[in-house]
N, C-alpha and C positions, 0 to 999 in steps of 0.2 A: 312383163310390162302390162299391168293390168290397166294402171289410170295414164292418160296423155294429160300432161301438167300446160297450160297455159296460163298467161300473165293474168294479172288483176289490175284491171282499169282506175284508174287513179279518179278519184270524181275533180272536176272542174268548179272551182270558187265562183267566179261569174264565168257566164254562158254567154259567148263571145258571140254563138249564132242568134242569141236572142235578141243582138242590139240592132238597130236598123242603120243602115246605110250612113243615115246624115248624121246617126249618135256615133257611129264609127269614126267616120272624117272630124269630130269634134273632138273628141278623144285623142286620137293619133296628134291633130296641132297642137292641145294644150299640154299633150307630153313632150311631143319637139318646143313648144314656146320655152317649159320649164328646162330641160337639157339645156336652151340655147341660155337661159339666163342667169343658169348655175357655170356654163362653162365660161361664161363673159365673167361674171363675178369675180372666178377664178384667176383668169387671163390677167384683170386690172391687178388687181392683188398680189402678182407676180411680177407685173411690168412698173408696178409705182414705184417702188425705192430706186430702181434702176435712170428712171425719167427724174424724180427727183436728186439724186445725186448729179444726172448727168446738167442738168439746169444750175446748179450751185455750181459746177465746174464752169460750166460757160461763162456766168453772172461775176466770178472770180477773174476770168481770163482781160474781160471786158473793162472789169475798174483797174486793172495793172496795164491795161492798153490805154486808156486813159491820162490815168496818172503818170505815165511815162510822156504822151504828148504835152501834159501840160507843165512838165517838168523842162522837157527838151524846149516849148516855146517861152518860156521863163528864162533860160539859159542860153537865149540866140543869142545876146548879144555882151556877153558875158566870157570873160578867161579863166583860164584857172588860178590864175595869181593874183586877179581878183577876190576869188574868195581865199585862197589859202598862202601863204608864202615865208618864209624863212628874210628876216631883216639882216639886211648888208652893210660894212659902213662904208666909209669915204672908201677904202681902198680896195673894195670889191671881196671883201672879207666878210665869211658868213658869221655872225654875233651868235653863241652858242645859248643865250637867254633869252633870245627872242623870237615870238613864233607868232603869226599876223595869222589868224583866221577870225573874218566876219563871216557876220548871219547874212543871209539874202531877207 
């Protein structure tokens, strides 16, 4: 064992010790600002199809909640043999060609 092998120091791209104090803390935020506005970017882009379908499901739920009330308040005061019914004659015999349905 004639030579003791030791490592070879890697040289440093920028020189971290060179930067002063306030260039530091300016640095360090504008890499956390970009992180924060790469991973928001991300987040949205993930959560929007989901927010959008969930909205068209609701905006759905809503016009058939709707249209069911303004159906049922249309048809308070209304029977069903009103709109649909089977003609009888004189002797309480149903007429096999005739068939009564009106429109509302």
């Amino acid at each position: 064992m004639d030579k003791i092998y030791s490592r070879h120091k890697v040289p440093r791209i920028v020189k971290i010790g060179g930067l002063s104090n306030r260039n530091k803390l300016l640095l360090t935020i504008i890499i956390v600002v970009i992180i924060a506005v790469i991973t928001a970017k991300n987040i949205i882009a993930v959560i929007n199809p989901f927010l959008e379908s969930q909205s068209k499901a609701i905006a759905k739920a809503e016009t058939i909640k709707l249209a069911n009330e303004a159906v049922s308040k249309a048809m308070e005061n209304m029977t069903y043999n009103d709109l649909c019914g089977i003609q009888k004659d004189n002797e309480r015999k149903y007429k096999n060609d005739e068939f009564k349905c009106n429109k509302c």
